[in-house]
C-alpha positions in Angstrom: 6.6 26.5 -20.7 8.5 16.8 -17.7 9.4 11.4 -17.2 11.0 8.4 -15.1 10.4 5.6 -13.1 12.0 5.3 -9.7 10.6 3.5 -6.3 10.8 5.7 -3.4 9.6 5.2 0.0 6.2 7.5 1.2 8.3 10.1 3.2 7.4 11.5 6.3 6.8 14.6 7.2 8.9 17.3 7.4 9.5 20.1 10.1 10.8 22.7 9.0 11.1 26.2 10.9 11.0 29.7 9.0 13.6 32.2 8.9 12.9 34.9 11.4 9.7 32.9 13.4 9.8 30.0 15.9 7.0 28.5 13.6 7.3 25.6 11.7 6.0 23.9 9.0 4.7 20.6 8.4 4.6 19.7 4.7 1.9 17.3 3.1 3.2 13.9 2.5 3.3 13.4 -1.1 3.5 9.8 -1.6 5.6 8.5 -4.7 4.6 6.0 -7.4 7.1 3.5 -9.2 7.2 5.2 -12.3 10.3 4.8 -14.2 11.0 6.2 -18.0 13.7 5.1 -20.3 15.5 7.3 -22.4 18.5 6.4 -24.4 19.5 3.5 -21.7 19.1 5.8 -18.9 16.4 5.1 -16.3 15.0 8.2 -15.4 12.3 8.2 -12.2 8.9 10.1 -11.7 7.7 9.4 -8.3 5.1 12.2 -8.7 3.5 11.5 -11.8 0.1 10.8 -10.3 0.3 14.9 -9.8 -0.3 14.9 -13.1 -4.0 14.1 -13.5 -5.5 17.4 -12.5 -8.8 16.5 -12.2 -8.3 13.2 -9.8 -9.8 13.6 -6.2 -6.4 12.6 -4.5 -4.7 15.4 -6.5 -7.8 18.0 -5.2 -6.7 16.9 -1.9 -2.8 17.6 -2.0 -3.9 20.6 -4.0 -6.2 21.7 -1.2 -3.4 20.8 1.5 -0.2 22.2 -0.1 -2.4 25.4 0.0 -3.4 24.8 3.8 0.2 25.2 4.6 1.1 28.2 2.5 -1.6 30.2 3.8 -1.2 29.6 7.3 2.7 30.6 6.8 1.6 33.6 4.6 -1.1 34.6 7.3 1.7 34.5 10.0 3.8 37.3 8.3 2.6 40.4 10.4 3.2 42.7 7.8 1.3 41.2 4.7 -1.5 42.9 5.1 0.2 46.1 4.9 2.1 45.2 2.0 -1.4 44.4 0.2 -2.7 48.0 1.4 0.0 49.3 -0.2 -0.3 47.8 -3.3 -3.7 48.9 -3.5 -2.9 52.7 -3.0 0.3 52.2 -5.5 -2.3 50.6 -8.5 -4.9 52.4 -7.7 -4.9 54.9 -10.5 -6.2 55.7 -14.0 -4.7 53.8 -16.9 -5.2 54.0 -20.6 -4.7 52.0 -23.4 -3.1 53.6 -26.8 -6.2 55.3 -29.0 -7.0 52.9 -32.5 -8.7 54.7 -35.4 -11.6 53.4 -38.0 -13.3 55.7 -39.7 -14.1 58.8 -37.4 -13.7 57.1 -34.0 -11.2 56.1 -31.9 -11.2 53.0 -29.3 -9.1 52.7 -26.1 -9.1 51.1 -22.9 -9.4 52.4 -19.3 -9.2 51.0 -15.9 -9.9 53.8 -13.5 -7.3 52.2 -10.8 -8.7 49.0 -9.2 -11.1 47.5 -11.5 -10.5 43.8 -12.4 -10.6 44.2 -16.3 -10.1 47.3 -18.3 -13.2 49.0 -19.9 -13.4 49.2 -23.5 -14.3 53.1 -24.9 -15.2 54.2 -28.1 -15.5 57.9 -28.6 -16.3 60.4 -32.1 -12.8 61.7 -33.0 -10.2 63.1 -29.6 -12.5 65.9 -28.7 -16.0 63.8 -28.2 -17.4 62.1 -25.7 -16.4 58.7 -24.5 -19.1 56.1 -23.8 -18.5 52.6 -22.8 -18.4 50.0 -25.9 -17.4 46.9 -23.5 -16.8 46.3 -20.0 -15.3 43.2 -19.8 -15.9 43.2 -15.7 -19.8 42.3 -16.4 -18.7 39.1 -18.0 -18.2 37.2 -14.7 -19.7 37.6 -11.3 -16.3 37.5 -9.9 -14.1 39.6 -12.5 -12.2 36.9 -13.5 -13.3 36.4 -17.4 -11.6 39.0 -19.7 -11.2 40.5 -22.8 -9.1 38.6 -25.3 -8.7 40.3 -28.7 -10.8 43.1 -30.4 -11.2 44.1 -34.1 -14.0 46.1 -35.8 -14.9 45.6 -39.3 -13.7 47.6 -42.1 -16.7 49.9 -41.9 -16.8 50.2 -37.9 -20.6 48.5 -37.8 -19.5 45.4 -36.0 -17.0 44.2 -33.9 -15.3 41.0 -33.0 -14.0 40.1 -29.9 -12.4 37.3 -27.7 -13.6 36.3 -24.2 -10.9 34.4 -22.0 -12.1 32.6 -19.0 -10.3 32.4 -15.7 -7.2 33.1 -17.6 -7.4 30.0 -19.7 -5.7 30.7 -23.3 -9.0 29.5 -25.1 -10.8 32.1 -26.8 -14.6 32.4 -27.2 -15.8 35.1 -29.7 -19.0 37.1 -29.9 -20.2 39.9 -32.2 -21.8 42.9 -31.5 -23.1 46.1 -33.4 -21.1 48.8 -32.3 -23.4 51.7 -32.8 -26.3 50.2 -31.0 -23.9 47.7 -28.5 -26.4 44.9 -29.1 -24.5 41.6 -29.0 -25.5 39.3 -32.1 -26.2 35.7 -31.7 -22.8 34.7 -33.0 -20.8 32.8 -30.5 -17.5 30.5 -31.7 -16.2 28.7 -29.3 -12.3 26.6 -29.2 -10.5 29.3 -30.9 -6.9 29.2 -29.4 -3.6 31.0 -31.0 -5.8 33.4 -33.4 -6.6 36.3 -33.9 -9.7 38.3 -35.6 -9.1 39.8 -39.0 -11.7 40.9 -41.3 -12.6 40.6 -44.9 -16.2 41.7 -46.1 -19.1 40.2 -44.1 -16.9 38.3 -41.4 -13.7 37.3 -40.0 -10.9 34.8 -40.5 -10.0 32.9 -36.9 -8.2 29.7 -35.6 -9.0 26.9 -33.1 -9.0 23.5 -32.5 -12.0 20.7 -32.6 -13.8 20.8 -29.3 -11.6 18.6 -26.5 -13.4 16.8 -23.9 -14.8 17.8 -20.9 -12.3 16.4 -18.4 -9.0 17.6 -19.7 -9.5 20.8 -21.7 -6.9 22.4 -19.7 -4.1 20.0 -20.2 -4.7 17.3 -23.0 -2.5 18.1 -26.5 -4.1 20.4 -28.9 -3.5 18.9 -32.2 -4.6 19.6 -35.9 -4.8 23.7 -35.4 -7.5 25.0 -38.4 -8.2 28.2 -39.5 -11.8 29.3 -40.5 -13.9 32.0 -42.3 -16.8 33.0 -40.2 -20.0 35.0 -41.6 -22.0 37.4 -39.4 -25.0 36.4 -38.7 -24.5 32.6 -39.3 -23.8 29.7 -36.8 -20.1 28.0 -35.9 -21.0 24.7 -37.9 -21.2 27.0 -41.1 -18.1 28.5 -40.7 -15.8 27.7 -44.0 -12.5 25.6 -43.5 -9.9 28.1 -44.9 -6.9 25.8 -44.0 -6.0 22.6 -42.1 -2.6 20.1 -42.6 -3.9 16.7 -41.6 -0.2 15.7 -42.3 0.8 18.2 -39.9 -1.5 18.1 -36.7 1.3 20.4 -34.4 1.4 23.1 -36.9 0.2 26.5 -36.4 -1.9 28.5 -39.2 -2.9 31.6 -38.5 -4.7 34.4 -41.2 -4.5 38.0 -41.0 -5.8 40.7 -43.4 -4.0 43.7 -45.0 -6.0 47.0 -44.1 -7.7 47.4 -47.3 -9.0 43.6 -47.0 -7.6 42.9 -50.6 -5.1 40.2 -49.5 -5.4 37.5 -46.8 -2.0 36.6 -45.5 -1.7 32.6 -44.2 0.8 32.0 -42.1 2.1 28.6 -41.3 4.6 27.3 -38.4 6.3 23.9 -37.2 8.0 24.8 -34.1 7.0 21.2 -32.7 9.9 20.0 -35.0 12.5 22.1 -33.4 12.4 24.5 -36.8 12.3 28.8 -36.0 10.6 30.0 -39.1 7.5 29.6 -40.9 6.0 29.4 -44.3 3.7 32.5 -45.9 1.2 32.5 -48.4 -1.8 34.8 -49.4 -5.1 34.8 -51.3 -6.3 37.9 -53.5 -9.8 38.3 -52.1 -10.7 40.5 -55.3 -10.6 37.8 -57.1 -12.9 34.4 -57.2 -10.8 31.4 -56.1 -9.6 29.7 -52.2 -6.0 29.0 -53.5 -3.2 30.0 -51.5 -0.2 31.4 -53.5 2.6 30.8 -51.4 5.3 33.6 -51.4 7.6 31.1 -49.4 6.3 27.3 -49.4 8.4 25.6 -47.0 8.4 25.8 -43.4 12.0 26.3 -42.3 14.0 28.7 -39.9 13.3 31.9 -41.5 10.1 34.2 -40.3 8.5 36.4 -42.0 5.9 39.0 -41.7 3.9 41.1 -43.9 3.7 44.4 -42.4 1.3 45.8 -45.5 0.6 45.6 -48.8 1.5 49.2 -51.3 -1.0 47.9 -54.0 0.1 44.8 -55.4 3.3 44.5 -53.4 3.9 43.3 -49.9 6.8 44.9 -47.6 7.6 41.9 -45.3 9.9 41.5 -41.7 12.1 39.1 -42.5 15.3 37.3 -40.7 16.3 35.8 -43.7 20.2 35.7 -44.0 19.7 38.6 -42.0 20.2 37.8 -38.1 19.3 41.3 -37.3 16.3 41.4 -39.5 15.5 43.7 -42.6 12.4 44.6 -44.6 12.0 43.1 -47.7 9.1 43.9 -50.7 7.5 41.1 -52.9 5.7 42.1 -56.4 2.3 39.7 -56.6 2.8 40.8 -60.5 6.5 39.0 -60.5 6.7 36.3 -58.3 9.8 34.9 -59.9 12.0 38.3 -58.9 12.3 37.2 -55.6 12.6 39.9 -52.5 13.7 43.2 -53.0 15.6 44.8 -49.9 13.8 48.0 -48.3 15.5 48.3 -45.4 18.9 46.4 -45.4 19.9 44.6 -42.1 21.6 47.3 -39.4 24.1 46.3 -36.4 21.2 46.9 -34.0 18.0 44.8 -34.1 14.7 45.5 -36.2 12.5 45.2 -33.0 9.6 46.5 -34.8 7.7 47.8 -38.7 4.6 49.5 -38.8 3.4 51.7 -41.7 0.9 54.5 -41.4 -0.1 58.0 -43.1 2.3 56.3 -46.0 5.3 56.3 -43.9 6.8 53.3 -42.4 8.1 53.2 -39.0 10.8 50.9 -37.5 11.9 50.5 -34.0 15.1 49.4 -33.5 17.3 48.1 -30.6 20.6 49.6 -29.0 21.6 47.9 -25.5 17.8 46.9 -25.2 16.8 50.6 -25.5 14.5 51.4 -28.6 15.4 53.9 -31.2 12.6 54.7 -34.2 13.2 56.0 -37.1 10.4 57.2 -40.1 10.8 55.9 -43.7 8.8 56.5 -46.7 7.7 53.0 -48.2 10.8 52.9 -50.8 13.2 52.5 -47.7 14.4 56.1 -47.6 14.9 57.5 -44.5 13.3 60.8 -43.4 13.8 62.0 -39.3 14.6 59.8 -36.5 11.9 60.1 -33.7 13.2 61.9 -30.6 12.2 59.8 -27.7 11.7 60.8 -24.4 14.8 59.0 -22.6 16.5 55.6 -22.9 13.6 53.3 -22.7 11.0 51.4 -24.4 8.5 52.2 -27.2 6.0 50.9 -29.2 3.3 51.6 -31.3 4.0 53.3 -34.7 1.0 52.1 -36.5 -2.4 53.2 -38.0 -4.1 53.7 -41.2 -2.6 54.4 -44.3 -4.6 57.9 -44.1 -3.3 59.2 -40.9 -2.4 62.4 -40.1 -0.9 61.3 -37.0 0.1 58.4 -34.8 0.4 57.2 -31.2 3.0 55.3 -29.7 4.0 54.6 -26.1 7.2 55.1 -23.7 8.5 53.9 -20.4 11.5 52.8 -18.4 12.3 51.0 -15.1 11.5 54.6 -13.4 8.9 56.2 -16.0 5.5 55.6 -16.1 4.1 54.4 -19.7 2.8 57.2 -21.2 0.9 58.0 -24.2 2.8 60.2 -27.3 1.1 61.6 -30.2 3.2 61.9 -33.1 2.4 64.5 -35.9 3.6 63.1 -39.5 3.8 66.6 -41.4 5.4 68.2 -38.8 7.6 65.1 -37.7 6.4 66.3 -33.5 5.8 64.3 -30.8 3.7 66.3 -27.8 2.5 63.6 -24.5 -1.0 62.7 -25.0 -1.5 61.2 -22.0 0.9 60.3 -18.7 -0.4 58.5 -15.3 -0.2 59.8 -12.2 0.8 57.4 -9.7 -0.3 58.6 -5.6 2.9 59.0 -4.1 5.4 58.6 -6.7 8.0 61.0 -7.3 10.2 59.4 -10.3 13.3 61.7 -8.8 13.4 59.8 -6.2 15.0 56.7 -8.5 17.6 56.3 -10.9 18.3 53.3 -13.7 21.6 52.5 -14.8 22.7 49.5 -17.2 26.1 47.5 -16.4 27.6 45.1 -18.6 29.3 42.0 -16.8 31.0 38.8 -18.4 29.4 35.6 -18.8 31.2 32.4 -17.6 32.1 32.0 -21.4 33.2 35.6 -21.3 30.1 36.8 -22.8 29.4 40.6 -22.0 25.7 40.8 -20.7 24.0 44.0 -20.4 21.5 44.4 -16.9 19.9 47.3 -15.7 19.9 48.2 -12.1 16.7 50.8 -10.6 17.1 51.4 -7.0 16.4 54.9 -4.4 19.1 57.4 -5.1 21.5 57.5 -2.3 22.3 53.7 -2.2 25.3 52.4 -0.4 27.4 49.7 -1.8 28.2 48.0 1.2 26.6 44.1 0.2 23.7 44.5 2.9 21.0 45.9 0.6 18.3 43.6 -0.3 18.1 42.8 -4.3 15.3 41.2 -6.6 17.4 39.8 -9.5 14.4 39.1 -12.3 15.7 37.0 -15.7 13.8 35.1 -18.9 16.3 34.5 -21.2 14.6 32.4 -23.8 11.9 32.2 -27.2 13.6 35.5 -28.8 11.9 37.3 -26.5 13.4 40.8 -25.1 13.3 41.9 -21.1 13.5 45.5 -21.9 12.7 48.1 -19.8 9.2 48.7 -18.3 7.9 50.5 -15.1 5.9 48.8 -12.3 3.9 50.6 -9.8 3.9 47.4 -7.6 7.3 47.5 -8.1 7.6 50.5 -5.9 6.6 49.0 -2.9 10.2 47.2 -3.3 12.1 50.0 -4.2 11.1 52.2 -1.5 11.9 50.0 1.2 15.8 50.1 -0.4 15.4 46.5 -2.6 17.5 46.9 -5.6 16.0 45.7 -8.9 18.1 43.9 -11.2 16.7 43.7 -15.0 19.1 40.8 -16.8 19.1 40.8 -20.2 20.5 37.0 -20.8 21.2 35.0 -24.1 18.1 33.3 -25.4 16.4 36.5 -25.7 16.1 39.2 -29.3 18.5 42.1 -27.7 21.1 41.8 -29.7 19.2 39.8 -32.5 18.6 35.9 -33.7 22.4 35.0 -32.8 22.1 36.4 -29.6 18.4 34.1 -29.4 20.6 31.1 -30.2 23.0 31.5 -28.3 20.5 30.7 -25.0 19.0 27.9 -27.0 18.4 24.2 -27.0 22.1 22.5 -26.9 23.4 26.0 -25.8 20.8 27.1 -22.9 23.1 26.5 -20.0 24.3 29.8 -21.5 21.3 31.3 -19.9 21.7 29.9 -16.6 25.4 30.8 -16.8 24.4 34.5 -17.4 22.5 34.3 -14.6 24.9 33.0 -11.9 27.5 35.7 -13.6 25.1 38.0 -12.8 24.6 37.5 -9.3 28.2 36.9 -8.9 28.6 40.6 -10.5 25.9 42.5 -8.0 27.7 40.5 -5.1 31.2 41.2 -5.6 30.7 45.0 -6.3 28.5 45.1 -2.9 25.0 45.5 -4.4 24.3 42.9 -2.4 25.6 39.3 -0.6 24.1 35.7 -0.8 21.6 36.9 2.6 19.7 39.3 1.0 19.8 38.2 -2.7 16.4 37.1 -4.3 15.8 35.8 -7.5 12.3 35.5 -9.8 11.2 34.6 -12.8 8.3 33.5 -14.6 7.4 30.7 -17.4 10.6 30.1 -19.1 11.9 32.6 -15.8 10.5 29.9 -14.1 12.6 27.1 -15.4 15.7 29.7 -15.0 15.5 30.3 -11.5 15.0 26.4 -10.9 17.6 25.3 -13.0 19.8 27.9 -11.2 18.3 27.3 -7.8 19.3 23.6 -8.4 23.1 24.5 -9.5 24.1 27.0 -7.3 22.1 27.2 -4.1 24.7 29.0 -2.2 24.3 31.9 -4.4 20.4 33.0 -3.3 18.3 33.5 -0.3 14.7 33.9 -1.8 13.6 32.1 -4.6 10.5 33.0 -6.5 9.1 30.2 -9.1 5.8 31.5 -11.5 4.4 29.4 -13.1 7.8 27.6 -14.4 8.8 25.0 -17.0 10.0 22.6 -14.3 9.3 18.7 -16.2 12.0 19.5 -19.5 11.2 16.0 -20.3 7.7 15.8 -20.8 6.8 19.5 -21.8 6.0 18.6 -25.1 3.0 15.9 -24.0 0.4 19.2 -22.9 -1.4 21.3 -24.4 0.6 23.6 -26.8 4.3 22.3 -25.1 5.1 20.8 -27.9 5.7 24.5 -29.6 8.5 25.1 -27.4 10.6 22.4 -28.8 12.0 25.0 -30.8 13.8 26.5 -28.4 14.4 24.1 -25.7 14.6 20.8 -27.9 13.3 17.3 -27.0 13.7 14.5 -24.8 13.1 12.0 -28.2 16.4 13.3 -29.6 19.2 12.2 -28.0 21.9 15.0 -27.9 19.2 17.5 -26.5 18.0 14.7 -24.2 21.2 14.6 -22.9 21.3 18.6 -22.4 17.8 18.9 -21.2 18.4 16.2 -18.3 21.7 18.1 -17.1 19.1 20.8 -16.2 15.6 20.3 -15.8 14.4 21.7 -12.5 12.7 18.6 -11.5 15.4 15.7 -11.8 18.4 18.0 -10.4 16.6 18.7 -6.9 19.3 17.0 -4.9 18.4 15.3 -1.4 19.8 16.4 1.6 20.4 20.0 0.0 19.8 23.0 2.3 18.1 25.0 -0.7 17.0 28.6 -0.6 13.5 29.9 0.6 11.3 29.3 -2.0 8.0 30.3 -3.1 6.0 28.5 -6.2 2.9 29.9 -7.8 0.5 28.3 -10.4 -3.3 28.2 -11.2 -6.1 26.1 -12.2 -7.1 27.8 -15.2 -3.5 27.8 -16.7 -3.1 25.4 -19.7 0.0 26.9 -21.3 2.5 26.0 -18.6 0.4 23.6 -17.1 0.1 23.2 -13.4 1.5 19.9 -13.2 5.3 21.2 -13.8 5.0 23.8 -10.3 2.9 20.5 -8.5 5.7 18.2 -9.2 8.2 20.4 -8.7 7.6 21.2 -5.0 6.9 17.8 -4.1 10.6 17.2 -5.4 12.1 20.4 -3.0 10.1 19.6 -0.1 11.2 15.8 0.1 14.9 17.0 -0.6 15.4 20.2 1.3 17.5 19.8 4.4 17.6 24.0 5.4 15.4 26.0 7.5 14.1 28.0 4.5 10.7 27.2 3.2 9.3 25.5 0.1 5.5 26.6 0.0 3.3 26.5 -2.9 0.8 28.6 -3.8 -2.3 27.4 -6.1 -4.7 30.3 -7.4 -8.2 29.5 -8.6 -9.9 31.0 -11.5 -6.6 32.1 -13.0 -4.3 31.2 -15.6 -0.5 31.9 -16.8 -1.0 35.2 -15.3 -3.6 37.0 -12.9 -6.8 36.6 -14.1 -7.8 40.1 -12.5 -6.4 42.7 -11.0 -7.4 41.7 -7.5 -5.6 38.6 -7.6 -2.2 40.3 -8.9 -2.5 42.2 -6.0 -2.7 39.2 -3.9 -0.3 37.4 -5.8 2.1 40.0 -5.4 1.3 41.2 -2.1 2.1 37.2 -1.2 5.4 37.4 -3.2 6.4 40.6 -1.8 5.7 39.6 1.8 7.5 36.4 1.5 10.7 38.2 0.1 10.6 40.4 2.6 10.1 38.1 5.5 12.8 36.0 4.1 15.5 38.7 3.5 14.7 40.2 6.7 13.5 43.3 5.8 10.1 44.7 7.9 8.7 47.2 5.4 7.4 50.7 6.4 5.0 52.5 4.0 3.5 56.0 4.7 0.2 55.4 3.9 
């Protein structure tokens, strides 16, 4: 979200002078280990597997060294620190979160422009006052511990919530009383892929047994559990609600329907390669712990209770339906089967929420959303005018709503807040950012469709400064995922406009792998297929280039976690083809993924090195065993952290060891190692340094000296 054997000799140390400066760069030697892994007869190396102890003094030291050199290179950039100033003034705003109901108050967020976390506000109703309920920034000295899921209890006198350290994907949960914001002594800690859903007197969660001390950030997690947790009573009596000894890489997670009559279990197996997952629920009006299951086997069908209308569930469901529907179950007649609500549509079910005793569904058309209101039969009542051609989301609430909120934005248009009226079928802005500086006239959006190698036709969406000349010298950011059904739709940035008004081009890709055009197109970018992705890629470049968007100089390509791995794997295949390569936090090892922490859940989509047909495919183009000596590859910037244990560090570590030895060019290979973060920032001061560091490199090495107006 990684094996071999191979004897190399310690190399020495390279030389290497930066585009545009007469300094030079002396990389740490990384010295190699004999390591060799066998998979199917081949002999695959991994010189640098000693990287992957994180905690081991000599890794501390290349860590601390690797960072020595980026820095000093970054420091050297005479504009960075402008770039950083910048992306201060461009952040530094007031931001809200969408308003949640229970009972007569309503709960949002707020960060007034630079704070590190986001405040938590509860207020009486949208005319009283607001008062703080949480303010995650008091829960580390340095800003870096957040808040990591939030649910109240049916009647609003406690709350739930999850505490995330340093970025680190485990959860530690604490109660408080709302009205009086005392914290209660109830602390649960290992809780990891969960979330907090109430029934009665407490609160259904997941998590793993404690790991140890030394490799909590990497080690597998194994044998996932789900528990039942009472106020006012410590973890070790919290009830085991479900565990599968048989099955220790399963996921099982609980949620609760809104009245808290059913408890919906949820169970997955995407550690053997299978998409779906199994459902059952538990009447918690009746005595009893037994799980009726509504589908018992774990297979590549998902499905998703969206609520329960008295004693029948309306469920999301991709069974035989690629493009999803909505489906109804009768508790009372089990044996009927489902009964189709909404039938599968050409477009993609992106989203089903019910509220006020509508359902509403978001759907996709060329990655732009369109929602539509139905009343809880399936019959359709209005379409919901949206601002543009953009992204929402939202549509949800309480079965006795009056009204709704949802949220809107595109490459050029801030996310803002809609409230939508349900008797009067009106939306009216609630709330809209403004950003210092911005005027969204000043930029335009417009999608193109190229063809893929395979003769695909992929959509991408292009935001640049009206008045842009297509004459192939403009600078261009080309960002990608492509993977784990996941959509790149559109979404605004307000660091992003410290690229766009310095004349960078962004280019949006919306490759194979992803849920735009539904579960075909997801497979399509998968496991035996996902060179498809990278082929989307490369197409796409090849587009923006031969229509004079850009050229090869001043073409820069990013991408993070499975983006990571994309612009690699691409990186690797086609080097000519980019100047500036930006690495987050990538999937580099495709071997050995699966051996940390949750890896193993990504099998589903990428496959495994223990079969030998996706072995086969995953070898072709894992970043790591395709860097080529003696390549002149582009400039190229890796970031990672300490605190992240999803993609764990290891993959960036070993990856940059591999460019550095092998690159023959005058470009760059730096790594950058943050501390006290995770798969993302863990505050908003370090995604402005992240970014200001990203920013400033691509400039640098596209040749582009930046002028703001501050």
């Amino acid at each position: 979200m990684n094996t071999r054997r191979y004897t190399l000799a310690l190399f020495a140390a390279l030389s290497i002078p930066a585009i545009g400066s007469s300094q030079s760069l002396s990389y740490p030697a990384t010295k190699t280990v004999p390591q060799v892994d066998v998979y199917f007869g081949d002999t695959v190396p991994d010189p640098y597997r000693w990287l992957e102890q994180e905690n081991a003094p000599e890794t501390a030291k290349w860590v601390e060294d690797e960072n020595k050199v980026t820095f000093a290179y970054l420091e050297k950039i005479p504009f960075r620190a402008a770039v950083k100033s910048r992306l201060e003034k461009l952040y530094n705003y007031p931001r809200y979160g969408t308003p949640s109901r229970k009972g007569e108050y309503f709960t949002f967020t707020k960060n007034n422009g630079l704070q590190n976390q986001s405040v938590l506000y509860i207020q009486k109703g949208l005319d009283g006052e607001a008062s703080v309920l949480l303010d995650p920034n008091k829960f580390s000295a340095n800003g870096t511990s957040s808040l990591a899921g939030f649910a109240r209890s049916k009647d609003g006198r406690y709350a739930a919530y999850g505490i995330s350290t340093g970025g680190s994907d485990w959860r530690e949960l604490h109660v408080m009383e709302v009205q009086t914001r005392k914290p209660l002594p109830d602390v649960i800690k290992w809780a990891k892929v969960t979330g907090i859903d109430w029934a009665g007197d407490g609160f259904f969660y997941s998590g793993y047994d404690a790991p140890s001390d030394s490799n909590a950030l990497t080690s597998k997690n194994e044998g996932h559990k789900v528990f039942y947790h009472r106020i006012g009573t410590p973890q070790s009596q919290d009830e085991l609600a479900f565990e599968d000894k048989a099955n220790p890489q399963r996921f099982h997670n609980v949620s609760t329907t809104e009245d808290e009559r059913y408890a919906i279990l949820y169970v997955s197996d995407r550690g053997k390669g299978r998409k779906g997952n199994s459902i059952f629920y538990r009447d918690l009006s009746k005595p009893g712990k037994t799980w009726t299951p509504i589908v018992a086997e774990v297979g590549d069908f998902e499905y998703d209770v969206i609520d329960n209308v008295g004693d029948r569930f309306l469920i999301k469901t991709n069974e035989n339906a690629p493009n999803w529907k909505v489906v109804s179950f009768d508790t009372r007649n089990p044996g009927a089967g489902f009964k189709e609500i909404l039938p599968e549509r050409p477009e993609p079910l992106e989203g089903v929420g019910t509220a006020g005793g509508k359902m509403f569904a978001q759907y996709l058309k060329d990655v732009t959303t369109r929602a539509y209101v139905y009343d809880l039969n399936g019959k359709l009542e209005n379409e919901i005018v949206l601002p543009g051609l953009g992204t929402a989301s939202g549509f949800g609430g309480n079965s006795d709503d009056k009204f709704i909120f949802y949220t809107y934005t595109s490459f050029s248009s801030p996310s803002s807040i809609y409230k939508y009226d349900i008797a009067s079928r009106k939306s009216t802005l609630f709330r809209s950012p403004e950003i210092p500086g911005f005027k969204q006239g000043d930029y335009e959006t417009k999608q193109v469709f190229f063809n893929s190698k395979d003769g695909t036709r992929v959509p991408m969406f292009l935001t640049y400064r009206k008045g842009i000349k297509l004459d192939g010298n403009n600078p261009l950011l080309m960002y990608g995922y492509g993977g784990f059904n996941s959509a790149t739709a559109p979404s605004f940035s307000a660091l992003r406009l410290a690229l766009l008004e310095q004349g960078v081009v962004y280019a949006s890709v919306n490759l194979r792998g992803g849920s735009e055009y539904g579960e075909k197109w997801h497979e399509a970018g998968m496991k035996l297929n996902k060179q498809n992705v990278f082929d989307d890629f490369i197409a796409a470049a090849e587009y923006l280039i031969a229509n004079k968007y850009t050229s090869p100089a001043k073409l820069a390509i990013h991408g993070v976690s499975n983006g990571g791995l994309l612009v690699g794997a691409v990186a690797n295949q086609r080097p000519d083809l980019f100047k500036v390569v930006i690495q987050q936090a990538g999937v580099m090892d495709m071997l050995r993924f699966q051996k940390f922490t949750i890896g193993w859940n990504w099998i589903t989509d990428y496959g495994s090195s223990e079969n030998e047909a996706e072995y086969k495919v995953l070898r072709a183009y894992s970043p790591i065993h395709n860097v080529k000596k003696g390549t002149a590859y582009p400039a190229t910037l890796i970031t990672t952290a300490d605190h992240d244990d999803r993609v764990v560090p290891a993959h960036s570590f070993k990856y940059a060891a591999a460019m550095q030895a092998a690159q023959t060019g005058p470009n760059p290979v730096l790594i950058r190692i943050d501390t006290k973060s995770g798969h993302g920032a863990s505050s908003t001061t370090k995604a402005i340094e992240q970014n200001a560091d990203i920013y400033s490199f691509i400039f640098y090495n596209l040749g582009v000296t930046p002028k703001y107006n501050q």
